[in-house]
VMD Tcl script that builds the backbone (N, CA, C; Angstrom):
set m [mol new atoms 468]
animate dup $m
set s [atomselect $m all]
$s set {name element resname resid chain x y z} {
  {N N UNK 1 A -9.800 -9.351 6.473}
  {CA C UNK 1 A -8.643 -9.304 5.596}
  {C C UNK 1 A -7.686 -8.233 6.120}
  {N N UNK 2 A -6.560 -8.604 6.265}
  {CA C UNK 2 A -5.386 -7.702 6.672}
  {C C UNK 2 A -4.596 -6.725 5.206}
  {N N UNK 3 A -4.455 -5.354 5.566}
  {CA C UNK 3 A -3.924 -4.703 4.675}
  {C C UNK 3 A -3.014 -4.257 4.815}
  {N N UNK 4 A -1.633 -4.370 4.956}
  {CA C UNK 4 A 0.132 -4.718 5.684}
  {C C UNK 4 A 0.230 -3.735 4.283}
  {N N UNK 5 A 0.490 -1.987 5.034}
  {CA C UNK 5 A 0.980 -1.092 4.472}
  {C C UNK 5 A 2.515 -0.888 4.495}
  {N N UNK 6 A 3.409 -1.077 3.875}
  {CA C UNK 6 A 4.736 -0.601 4.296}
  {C C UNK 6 A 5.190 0.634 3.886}
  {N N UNK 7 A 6.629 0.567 4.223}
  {CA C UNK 7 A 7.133 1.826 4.409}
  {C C UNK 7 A 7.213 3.054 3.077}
  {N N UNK 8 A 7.069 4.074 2.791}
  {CA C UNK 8 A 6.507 5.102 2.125}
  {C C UNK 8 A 5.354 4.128 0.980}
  {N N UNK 9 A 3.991 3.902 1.530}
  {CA C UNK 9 A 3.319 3.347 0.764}
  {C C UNK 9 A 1.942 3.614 1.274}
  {N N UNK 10 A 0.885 3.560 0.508}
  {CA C UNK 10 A -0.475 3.614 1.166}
  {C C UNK 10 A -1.357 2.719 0.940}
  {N N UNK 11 A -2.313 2.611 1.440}
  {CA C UNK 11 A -3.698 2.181 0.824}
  {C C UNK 11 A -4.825 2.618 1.438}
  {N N UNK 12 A -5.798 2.012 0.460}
  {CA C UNK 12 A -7.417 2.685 0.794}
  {C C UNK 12 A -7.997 1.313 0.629}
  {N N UNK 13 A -9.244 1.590 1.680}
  {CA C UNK 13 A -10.148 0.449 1.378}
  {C C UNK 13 A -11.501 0.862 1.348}
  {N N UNK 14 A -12.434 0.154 0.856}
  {CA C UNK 14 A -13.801 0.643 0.913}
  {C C UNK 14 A -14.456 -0.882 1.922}
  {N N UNK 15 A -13.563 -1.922 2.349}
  {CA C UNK 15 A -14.178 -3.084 2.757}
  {C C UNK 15 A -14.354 -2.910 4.330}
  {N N UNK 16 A -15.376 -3.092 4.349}
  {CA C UNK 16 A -15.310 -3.354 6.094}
  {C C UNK 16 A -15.236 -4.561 6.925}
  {N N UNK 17 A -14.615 -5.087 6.535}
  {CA C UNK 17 A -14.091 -6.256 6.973}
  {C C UNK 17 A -12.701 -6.542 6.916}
  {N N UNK 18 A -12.061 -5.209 5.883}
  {CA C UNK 18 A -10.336 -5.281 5.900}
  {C C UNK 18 A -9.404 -4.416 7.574}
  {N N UNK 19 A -8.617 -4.805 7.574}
  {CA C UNK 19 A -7.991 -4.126 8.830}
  {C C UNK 19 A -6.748 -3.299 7.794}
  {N N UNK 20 A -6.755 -2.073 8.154}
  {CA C UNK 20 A -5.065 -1.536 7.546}
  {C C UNK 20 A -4.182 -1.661 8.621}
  {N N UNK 21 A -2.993 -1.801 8.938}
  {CA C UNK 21 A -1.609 -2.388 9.086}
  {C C UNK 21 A -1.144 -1.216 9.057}
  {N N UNK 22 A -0.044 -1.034 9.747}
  {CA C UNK 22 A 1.403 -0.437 9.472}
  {C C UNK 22 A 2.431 -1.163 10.313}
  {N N UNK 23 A 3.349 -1.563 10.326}
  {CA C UNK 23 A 4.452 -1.978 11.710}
  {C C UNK 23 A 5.453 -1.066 11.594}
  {N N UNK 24 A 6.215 -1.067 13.010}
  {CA C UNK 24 A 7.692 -0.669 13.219}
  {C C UNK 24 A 7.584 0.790 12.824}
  {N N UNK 25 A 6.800 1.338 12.843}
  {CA C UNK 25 A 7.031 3.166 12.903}
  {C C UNK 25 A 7.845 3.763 13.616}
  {N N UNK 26 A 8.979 4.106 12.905}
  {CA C UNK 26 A 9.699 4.895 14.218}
  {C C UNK 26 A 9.858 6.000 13.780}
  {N N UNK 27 A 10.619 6.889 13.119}
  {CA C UNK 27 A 10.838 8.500 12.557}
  {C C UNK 27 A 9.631 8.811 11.815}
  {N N UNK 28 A 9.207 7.349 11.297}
  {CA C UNK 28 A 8.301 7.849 9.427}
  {C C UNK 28 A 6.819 8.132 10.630}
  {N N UNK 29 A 5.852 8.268 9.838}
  {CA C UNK 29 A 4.864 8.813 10.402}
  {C C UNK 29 A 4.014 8.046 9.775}
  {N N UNK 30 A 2.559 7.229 10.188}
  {CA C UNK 30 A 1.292 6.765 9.321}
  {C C UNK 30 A 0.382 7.950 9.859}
  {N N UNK 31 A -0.392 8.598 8.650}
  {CA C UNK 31 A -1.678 9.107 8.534}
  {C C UNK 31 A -2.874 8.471 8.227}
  {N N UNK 32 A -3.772 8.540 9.093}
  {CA C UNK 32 A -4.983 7.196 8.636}
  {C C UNK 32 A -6.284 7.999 8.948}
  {N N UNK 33 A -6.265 8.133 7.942}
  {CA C UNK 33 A -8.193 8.573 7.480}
  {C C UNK 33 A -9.343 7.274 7.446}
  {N N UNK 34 A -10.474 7.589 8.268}
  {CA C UNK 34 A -11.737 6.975 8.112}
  {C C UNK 34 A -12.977 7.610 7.752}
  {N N UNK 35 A -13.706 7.378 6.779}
  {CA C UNK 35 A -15.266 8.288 6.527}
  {C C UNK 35 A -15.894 7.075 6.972}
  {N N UNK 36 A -16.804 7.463 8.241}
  {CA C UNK 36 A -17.728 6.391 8.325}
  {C C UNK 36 A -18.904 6.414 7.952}
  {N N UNK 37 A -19.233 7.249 7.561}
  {CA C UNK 37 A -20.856 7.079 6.014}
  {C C UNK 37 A -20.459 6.270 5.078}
  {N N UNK 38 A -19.358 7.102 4.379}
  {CA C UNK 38 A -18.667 6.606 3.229}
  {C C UNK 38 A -18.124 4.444 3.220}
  {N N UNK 39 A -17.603 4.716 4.437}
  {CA C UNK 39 A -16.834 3.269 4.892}
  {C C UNK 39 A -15.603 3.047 3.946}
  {N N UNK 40 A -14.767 4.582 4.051}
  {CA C UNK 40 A -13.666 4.648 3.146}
  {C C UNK 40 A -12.553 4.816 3.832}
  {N N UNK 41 A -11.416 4.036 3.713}
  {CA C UNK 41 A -10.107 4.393 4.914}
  {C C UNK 41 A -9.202 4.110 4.094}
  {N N UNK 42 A -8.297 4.962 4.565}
  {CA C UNK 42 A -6.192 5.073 4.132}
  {C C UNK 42 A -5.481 5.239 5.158}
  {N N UNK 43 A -4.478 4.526 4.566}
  {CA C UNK 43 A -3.142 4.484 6.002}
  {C C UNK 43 A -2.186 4.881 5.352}
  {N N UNK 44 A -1.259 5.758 5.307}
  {CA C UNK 44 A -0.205 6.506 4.306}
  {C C UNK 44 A 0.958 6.487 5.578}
  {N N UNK 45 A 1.921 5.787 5.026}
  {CA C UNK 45 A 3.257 5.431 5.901}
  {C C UNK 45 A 4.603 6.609 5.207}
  {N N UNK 46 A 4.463 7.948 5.779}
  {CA C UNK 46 A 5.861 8.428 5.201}
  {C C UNK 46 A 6.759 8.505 6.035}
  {N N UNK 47 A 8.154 8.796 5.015}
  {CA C UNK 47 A 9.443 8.550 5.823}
  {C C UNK 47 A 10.053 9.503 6.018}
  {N N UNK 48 A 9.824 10.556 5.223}
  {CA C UNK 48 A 10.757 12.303 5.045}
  {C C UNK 48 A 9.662 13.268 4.893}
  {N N UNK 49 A 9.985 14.461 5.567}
  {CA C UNK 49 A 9.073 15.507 5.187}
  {C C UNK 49 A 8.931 16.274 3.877}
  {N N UNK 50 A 10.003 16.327 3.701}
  {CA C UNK 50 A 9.571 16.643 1.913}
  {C C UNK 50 A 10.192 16.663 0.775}
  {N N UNK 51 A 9.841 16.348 -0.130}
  {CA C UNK 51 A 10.257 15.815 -1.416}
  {C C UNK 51 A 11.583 16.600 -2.387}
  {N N UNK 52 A 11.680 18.145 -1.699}
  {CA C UNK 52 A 12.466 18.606 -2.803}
  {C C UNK 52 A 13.787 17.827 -1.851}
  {N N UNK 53 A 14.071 16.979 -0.475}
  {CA C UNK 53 A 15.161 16.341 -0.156}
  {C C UNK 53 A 15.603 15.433 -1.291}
  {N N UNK 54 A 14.882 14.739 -2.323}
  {CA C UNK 54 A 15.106 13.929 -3.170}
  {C C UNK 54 A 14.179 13.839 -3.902}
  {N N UNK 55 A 14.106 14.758 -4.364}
  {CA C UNK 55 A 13.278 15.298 -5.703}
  {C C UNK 55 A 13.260 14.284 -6.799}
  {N N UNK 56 A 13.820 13.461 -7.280}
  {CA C UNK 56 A 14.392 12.367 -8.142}
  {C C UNK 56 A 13.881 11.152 -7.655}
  {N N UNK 57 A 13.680 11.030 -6.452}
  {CA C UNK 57 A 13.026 9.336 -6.055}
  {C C UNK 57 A 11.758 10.471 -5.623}
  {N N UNK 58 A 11.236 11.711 -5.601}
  {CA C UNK 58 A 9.593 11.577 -5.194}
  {C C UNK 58 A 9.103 11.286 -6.413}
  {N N UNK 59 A 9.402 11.282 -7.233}
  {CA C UNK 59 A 8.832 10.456 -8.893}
  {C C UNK 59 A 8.371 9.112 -8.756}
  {N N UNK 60 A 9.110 8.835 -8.367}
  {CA C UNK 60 A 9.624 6.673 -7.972}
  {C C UNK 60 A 8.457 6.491 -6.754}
  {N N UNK 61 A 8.737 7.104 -5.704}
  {CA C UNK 61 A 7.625 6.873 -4.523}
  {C C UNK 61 A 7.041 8.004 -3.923}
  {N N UNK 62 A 5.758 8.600 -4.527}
  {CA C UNK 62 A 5.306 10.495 -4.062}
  {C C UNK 62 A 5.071 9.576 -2.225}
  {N N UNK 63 A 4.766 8.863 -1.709}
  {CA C UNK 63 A 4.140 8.169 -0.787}
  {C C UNK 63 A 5.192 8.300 0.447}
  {N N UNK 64 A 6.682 8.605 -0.103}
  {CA C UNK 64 A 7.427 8.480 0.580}
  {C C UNK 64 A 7.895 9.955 1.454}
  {N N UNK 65 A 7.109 11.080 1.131}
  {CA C UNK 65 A 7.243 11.904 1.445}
  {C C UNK 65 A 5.893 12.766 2.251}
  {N N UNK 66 A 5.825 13.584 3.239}
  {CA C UNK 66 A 4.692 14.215 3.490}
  {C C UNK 66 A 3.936 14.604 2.372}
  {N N UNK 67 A 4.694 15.793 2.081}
  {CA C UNK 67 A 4.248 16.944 1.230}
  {C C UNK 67 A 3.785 16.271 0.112}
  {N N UNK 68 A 4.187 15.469 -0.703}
  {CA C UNK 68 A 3.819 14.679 -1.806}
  {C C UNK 68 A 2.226 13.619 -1.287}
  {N N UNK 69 A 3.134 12.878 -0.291}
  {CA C UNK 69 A 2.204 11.813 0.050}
  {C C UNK 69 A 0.640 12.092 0.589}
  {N N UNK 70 A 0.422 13.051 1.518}
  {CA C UNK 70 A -1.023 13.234 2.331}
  {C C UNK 70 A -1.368 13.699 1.386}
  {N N UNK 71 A -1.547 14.648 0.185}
  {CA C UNK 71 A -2.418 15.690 -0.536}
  {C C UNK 71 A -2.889 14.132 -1.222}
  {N N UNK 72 A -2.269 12.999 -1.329}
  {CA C UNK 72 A -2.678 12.440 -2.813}
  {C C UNK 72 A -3.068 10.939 -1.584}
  {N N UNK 73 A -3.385 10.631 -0.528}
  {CA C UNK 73 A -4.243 9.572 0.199}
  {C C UNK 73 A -4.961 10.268 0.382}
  {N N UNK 74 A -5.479 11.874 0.845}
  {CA C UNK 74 A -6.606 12.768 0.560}
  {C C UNK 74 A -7.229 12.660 -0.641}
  {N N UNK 75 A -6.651 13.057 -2.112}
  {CA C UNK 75 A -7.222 12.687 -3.008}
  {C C UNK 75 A -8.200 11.403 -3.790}
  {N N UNK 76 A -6.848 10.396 -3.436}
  {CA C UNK 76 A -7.740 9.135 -3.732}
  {C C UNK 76 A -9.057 8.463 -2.697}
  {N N UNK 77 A -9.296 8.810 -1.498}
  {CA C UNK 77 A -10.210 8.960 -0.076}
  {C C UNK 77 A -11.228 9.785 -1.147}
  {N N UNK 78 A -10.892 10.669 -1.520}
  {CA C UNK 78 A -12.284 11.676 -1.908}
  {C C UNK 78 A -12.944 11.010 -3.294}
  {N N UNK 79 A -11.699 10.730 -4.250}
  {CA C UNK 79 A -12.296 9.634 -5.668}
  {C C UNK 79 A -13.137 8.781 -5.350}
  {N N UNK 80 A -12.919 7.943 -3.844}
  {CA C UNK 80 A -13.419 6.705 -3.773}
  {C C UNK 80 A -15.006 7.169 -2.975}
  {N N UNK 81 A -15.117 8.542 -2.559}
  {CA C UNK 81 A -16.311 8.666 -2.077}
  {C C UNK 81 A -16.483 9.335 -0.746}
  {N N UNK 82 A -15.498 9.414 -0.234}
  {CA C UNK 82 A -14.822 10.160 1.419}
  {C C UNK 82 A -15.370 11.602 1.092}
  {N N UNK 83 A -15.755 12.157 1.834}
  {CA C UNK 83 A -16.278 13.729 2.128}
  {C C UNK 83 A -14.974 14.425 3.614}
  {N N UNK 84 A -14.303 15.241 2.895}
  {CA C UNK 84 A -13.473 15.873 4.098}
  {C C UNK 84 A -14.239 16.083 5.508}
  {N N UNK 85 A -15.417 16.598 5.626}
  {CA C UNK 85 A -16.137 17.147 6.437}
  {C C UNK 85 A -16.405 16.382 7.602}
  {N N UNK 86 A -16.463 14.381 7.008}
  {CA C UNK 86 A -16.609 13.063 7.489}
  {C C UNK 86 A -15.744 12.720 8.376}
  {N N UNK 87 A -14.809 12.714 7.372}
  {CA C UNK 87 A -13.256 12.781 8.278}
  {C C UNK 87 A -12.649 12.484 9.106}
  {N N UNK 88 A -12.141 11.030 9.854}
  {CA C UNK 88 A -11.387 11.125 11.171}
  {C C UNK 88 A -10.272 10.846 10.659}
  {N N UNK 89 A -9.303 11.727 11.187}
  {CA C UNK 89 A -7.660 11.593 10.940}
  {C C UNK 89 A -6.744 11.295 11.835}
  {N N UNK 90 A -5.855 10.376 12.152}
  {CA C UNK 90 A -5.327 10.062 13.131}
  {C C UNK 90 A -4.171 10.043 12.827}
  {N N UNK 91 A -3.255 10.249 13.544}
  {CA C UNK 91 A -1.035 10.536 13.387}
  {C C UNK 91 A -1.012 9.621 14.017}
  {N N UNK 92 A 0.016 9.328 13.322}
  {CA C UNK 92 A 1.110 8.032 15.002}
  {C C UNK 92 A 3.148 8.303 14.115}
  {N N UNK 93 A 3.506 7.975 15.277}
  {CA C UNK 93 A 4.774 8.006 14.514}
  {C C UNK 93 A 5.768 9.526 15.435}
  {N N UNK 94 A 7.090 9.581 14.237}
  {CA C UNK 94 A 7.918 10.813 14.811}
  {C C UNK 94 A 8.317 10.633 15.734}
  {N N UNK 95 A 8.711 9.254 15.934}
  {CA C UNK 95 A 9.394 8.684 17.309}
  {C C UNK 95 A 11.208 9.724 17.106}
  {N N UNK 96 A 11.916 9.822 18.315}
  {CA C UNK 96 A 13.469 10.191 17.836}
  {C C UNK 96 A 13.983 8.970 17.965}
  {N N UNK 97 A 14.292 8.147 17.324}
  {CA C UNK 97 A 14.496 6.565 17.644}
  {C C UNK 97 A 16.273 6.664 17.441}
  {N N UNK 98 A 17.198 7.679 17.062}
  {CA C UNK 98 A 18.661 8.266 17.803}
  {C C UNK 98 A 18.802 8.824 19.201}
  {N N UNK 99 A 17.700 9.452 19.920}
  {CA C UNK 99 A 18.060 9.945 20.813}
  {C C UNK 99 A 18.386 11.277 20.918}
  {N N UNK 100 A 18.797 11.837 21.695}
  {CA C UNK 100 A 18.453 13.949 22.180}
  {C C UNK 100 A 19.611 13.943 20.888}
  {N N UNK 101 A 21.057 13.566 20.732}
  {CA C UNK 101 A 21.744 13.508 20.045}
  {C C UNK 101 A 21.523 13.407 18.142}
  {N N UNK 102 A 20.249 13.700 18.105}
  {CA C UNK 102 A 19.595 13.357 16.290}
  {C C UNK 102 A 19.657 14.534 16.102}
  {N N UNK 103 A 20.808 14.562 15.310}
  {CA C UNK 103 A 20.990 15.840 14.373}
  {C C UNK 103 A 19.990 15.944 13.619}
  {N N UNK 104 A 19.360 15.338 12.329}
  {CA C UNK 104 A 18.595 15.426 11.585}
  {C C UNK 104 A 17.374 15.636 12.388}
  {N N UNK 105 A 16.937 14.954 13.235}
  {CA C UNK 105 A 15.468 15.292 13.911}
  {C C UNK 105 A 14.135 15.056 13.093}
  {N N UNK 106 A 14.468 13.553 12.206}
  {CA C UNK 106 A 13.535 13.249 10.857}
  {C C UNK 106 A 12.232 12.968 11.965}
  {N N UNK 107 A 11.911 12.056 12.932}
  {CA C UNK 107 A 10.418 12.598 13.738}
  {C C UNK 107 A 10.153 13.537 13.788}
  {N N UNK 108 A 10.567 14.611 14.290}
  {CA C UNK 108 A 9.652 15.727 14.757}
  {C C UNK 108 A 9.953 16.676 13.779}
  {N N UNK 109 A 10.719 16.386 12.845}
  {CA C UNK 109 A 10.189 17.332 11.351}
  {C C UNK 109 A 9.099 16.825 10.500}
  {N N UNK 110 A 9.245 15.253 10.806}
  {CA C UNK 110 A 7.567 14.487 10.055}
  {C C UNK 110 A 6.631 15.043 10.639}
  {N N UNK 111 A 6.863 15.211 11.975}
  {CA C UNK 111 A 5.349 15.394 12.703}
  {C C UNK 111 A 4.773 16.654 12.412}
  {N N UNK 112 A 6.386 17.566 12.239}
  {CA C UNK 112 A 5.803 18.716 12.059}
  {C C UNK 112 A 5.337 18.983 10.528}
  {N N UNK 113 A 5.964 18.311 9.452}
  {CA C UNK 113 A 5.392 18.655 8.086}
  {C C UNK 113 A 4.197 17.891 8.595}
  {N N UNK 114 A 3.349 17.301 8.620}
  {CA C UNK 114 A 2.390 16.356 8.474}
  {C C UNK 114 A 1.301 17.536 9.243}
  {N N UNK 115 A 1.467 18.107 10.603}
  {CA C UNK 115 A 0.775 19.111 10.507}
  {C C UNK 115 A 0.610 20.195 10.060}
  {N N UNK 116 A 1.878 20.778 9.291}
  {CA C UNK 116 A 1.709 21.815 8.413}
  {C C UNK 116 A 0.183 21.728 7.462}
  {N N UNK 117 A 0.752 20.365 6.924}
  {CA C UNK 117 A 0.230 20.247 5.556}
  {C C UNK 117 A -1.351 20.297 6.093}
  {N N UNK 118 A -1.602 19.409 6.902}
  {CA C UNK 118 A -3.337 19.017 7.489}
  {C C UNK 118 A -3.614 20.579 7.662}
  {N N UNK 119 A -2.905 21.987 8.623}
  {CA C UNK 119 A -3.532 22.633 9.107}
  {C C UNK 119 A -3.715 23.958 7.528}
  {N N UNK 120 A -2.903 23.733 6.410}
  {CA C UNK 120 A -3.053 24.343 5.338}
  {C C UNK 120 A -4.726 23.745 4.645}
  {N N UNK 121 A -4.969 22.106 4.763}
  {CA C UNK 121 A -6.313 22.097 3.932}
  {C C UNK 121 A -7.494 21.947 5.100}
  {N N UNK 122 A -6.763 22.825 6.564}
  {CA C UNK 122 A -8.504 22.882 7.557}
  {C C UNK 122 A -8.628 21.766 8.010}
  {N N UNK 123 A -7.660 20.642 8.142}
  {CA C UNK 123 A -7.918 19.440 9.220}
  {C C UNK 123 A -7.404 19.119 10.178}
  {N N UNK 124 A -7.980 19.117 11.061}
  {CA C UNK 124 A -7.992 18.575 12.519}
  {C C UNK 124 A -7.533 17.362 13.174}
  {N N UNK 125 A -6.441 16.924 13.252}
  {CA C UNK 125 A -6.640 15.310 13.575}
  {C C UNK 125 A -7.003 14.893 14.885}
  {N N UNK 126 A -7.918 14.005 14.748}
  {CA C UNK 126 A -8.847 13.551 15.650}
  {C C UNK 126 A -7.862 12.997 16.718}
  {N N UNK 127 A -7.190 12.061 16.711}
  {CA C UNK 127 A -6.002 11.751 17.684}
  {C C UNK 127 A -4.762 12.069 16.958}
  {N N UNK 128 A -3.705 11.983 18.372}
  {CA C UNK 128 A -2.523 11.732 17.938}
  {C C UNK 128 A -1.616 11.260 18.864}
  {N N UNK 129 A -0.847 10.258 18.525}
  {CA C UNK 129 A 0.227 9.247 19.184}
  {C C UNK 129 A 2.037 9.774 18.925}
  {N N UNK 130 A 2.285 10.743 19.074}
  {CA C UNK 130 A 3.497 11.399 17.959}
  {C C UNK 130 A 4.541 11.282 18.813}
  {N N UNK 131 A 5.962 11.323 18.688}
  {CA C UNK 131 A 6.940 11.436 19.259}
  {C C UNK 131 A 7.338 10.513 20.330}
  {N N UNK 132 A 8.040 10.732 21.339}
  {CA C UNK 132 A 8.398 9.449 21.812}
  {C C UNK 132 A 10.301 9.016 21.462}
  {N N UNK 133 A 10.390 7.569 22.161}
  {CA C UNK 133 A 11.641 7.194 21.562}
  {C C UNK 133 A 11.451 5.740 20.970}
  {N N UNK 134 A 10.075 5.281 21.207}
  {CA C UNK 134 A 10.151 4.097 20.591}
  {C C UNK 134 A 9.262 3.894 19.270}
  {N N UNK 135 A 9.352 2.749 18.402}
  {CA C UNK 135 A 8.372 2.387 16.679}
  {C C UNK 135 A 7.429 1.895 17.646}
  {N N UNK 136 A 6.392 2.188 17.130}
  {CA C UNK 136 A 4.767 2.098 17.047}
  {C C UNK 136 A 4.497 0.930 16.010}
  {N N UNK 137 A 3.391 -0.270 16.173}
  {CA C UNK 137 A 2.403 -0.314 15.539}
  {C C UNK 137 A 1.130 -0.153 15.181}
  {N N UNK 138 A 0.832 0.252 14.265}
  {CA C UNK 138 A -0.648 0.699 14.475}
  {C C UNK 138 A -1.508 0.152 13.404}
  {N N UNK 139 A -3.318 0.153 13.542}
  {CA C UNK 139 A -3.750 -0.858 12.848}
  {C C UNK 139 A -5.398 -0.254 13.278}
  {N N UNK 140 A -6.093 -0.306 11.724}
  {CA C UNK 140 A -7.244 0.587 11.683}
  {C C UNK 140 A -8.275 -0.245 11.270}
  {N N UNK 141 A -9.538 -0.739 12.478}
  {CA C UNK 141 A -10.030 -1.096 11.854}
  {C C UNK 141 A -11.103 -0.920 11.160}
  {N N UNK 142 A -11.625 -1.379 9.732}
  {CA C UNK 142 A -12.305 -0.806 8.654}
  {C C UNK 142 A -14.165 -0.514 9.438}
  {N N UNK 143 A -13.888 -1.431 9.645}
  {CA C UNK 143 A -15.790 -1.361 9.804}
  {C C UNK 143 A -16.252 -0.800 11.360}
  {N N UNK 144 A -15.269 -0.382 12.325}
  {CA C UNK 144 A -15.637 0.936 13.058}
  {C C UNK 144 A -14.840 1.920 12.840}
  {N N UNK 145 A -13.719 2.177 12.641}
  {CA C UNK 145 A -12.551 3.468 12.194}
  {C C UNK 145 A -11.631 3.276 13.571}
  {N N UNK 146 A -12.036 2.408 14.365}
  {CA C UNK 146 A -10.724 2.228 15.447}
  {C C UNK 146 A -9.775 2.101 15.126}
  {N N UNK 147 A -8.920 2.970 16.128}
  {CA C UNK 147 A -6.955 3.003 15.435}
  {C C UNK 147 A -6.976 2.168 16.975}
  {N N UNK 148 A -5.999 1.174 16.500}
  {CA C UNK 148 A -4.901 0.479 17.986}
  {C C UNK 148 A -3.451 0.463 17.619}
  {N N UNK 149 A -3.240 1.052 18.553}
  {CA C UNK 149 A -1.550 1.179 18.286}
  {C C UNK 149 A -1.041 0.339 19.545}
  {N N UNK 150 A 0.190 0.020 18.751}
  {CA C UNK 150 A 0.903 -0.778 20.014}
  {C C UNK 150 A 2.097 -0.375 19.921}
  {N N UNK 151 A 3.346 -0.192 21.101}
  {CA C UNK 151 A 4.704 0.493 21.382}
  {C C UNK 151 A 5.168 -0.706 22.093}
  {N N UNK 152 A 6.404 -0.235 22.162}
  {CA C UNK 152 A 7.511 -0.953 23.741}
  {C C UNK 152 A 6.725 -0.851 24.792}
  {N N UNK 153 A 6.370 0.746 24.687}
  {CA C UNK 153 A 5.664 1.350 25.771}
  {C C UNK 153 A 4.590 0.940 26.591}
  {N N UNK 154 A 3.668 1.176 25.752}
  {CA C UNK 154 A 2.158 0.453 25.765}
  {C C UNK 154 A 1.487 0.426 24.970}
  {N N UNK 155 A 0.052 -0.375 25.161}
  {CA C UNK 155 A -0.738 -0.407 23.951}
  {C C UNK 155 A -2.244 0.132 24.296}
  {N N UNK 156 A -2.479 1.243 23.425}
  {CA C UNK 156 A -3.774 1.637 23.163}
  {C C UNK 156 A -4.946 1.123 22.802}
}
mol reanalyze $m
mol bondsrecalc $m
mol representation Tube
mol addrep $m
């Protein structure tokens, strides 16, 4: 079963037989946790690093933001039975998909909130695919914790 996460959105699965999804990543960033005791995984697709930018829609979508979004696909991972300690965490994303010319610099401020936040609760991410100029897809599957990502570039 395919689990087609979109943009500031997450999910968790406990099935091992589901695949999580993300397409077209380019600035936003997916975070994807696997416990493989547990057989518990999330793919959290954000688009901005943090919420007080639009404090008023992180109400509407917490998912859409780092700072909002990872503390709470951490949370629900641990409800469902995930042990931090288990843990494989993988980045992809923070492409500059404007070019040297990106004023805003929304990739590599995702990339960088996204490790803020991991290196504040002690996690490590096991890989990472970050930056770049081109969207990523990437795609986790449940019942070994393999991430495959695919680019313009190449595919992992």
């Amino acid at each position: 079963m395919m689990i087609v996460v979109g943009m500031a959105d997450c999910r968790l699965s406990a099935d091992r037989d589901a695949t999580l999804v993300t397409y077209s990543l380019g600035s936003c960033v997916a975070v994807i946790i696997h416990d493989p005791v547990a057989m518990i995984g999330g793919l959290l697709h954000f688009m901005l690093p943090e919420c007080s930018s639009d404090a008023l829609q992180s109400g509407k979508s917490p998912y859409m933001f780092a700072d909002t979004g990872i503390p709470l696909l951490f949370r629900e991972a641990y409800q469902m039975g995930a042990e931090k300690r288990r843990l494989r965490v993988h980045l992809t994303g923070g492409a500059r998909m404007i070019g040297e010319r990106d004023v805003f610099q929304i990739g590599p401020r995702n990339c960088l909130a996204a490790h803020r936040i991991l290196w504040k609760a002690s996690v490590i991410p096991t890989s990472e695919q970050t930056g770049g100029a081109c969207a990523r897809t990437v795609r986790m599957d449940m019942s070994s914790g393999r991430v495959h990502l695919k680019s313009a570039e190449k595919e992992f």
